[in-house]
C-alpha positions in Angstrom: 53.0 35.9 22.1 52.4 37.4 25.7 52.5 35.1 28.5 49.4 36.2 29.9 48.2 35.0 26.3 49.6 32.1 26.1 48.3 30.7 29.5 44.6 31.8 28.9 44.7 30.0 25.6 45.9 27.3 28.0 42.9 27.0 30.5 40.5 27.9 27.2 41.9 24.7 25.3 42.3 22.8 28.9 38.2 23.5 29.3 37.2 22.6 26.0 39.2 19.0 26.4 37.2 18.6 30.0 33.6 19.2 28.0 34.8 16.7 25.9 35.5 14.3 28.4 32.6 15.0 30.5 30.4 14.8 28.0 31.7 11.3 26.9 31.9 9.9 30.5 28.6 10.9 31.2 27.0 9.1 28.5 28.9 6.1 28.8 28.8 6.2 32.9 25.5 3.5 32.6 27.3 0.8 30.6 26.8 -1.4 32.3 28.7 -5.7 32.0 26.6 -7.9 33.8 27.3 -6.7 37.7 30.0 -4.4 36.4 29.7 -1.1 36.2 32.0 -0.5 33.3 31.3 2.6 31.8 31.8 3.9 35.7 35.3 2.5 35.8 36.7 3.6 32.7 35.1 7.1 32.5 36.6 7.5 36.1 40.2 6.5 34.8 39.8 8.7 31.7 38.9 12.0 33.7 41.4 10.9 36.5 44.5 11.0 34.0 43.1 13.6 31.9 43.3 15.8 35.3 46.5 14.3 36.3 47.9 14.8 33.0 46.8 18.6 32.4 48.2 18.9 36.0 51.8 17.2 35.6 52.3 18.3 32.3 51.3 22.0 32.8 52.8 22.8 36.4 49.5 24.8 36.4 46.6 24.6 38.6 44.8 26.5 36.8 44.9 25.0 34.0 43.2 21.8 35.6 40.9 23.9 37.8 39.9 24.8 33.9 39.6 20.8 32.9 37.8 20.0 35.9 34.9 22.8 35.5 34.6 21.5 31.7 34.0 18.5 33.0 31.8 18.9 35.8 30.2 21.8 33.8 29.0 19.0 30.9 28.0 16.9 33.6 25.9 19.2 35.5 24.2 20.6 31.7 23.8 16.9 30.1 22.1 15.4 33.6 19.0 17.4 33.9 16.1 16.4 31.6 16.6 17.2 28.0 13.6 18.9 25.8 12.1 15.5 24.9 11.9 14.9 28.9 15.2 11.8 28.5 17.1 12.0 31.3 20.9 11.0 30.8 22.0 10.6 34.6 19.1 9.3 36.4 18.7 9.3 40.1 20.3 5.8 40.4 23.4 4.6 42.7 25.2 4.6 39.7 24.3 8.2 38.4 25.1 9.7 42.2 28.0 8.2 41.8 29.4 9.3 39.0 28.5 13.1 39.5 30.3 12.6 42.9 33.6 10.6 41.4 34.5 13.4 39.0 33.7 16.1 41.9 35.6 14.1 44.0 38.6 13.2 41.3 38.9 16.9 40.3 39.1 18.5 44.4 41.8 15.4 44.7 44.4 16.6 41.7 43.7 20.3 42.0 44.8 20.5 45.8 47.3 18.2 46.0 50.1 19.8 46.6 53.3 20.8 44.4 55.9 18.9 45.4 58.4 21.0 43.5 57.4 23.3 46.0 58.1 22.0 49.3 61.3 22.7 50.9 63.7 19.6 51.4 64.2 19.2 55.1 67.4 19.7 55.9 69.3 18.2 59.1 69.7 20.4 61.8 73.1 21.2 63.2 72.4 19.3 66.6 71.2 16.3 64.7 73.6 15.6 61.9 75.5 12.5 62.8 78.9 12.1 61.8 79.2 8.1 60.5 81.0 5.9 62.7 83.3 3.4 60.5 83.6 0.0 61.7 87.2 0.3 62.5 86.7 2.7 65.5 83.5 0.8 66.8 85.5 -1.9 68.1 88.3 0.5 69.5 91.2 -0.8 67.2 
């Protein structure tokens, strides 16, 4: 199989995983346990490792460039008012903030930076330092 083959059947599957998990999320954002939003906290972990675990796994940004428009995608289709008028995310705190989390979850894994990628700094040649043993510190 080509590469170029392989990789869009990556970012296809990658999408259809981040519908999934948008989709779920924003249903279950509004749960709600007394004060606690739970439904907020644990659909925000679930789409934070999904992204971080399409990102580390793959070593492809595009791949969770692909998850996170899945997800944001099913967020932005299943929040406007269905055919019977029902409206899953409602102009609440918690509904703003949950369209904002996953935005903001998805910008935060898809530009942070690959660390494979930076060059290790390397010492200079006037600042290496050449160890001093404890015998010639004290002159003996």
């Amino acid at each position: 199989m080509p590469n170029w083959l392989s990789r869009a059947l990556s970012w296809i599957a990658a999408a259809l995983v981040g519908v999934v998990y948008g989709a779920a999320g924003t249903i279950a954002h509004s749960l709600m346990w007394g004060p606690i939003p739970i439904g907020l906290i644990v659909g925000g972990i679930a789409c934070a490792a999904l992204l971080v675990a399409v990102r580390a796994l793959t070593h492809d940004r595009a791949a969770a460039v692909a998850t996170a428009i899945g997800m944001i995608g099913m967020l932005m289709i299943i929040s406007g008012p269905g055919p019977g008028g029902s409206v899953i995310v409602p102009n609440t705190p918690v509904g703003q903030i949950w369209i904002y989390l996953v935005s903001g979850i998805a910008l935060l894994v898809i530009a942070w930076p690959n660390l494979k990628r930076v060059p290790a700094s390397t010492p200079t040649a006037g600042s290496a330092q050449t160890p001093v043993s404890p015998s010639t510190e004290n002159g003996s």
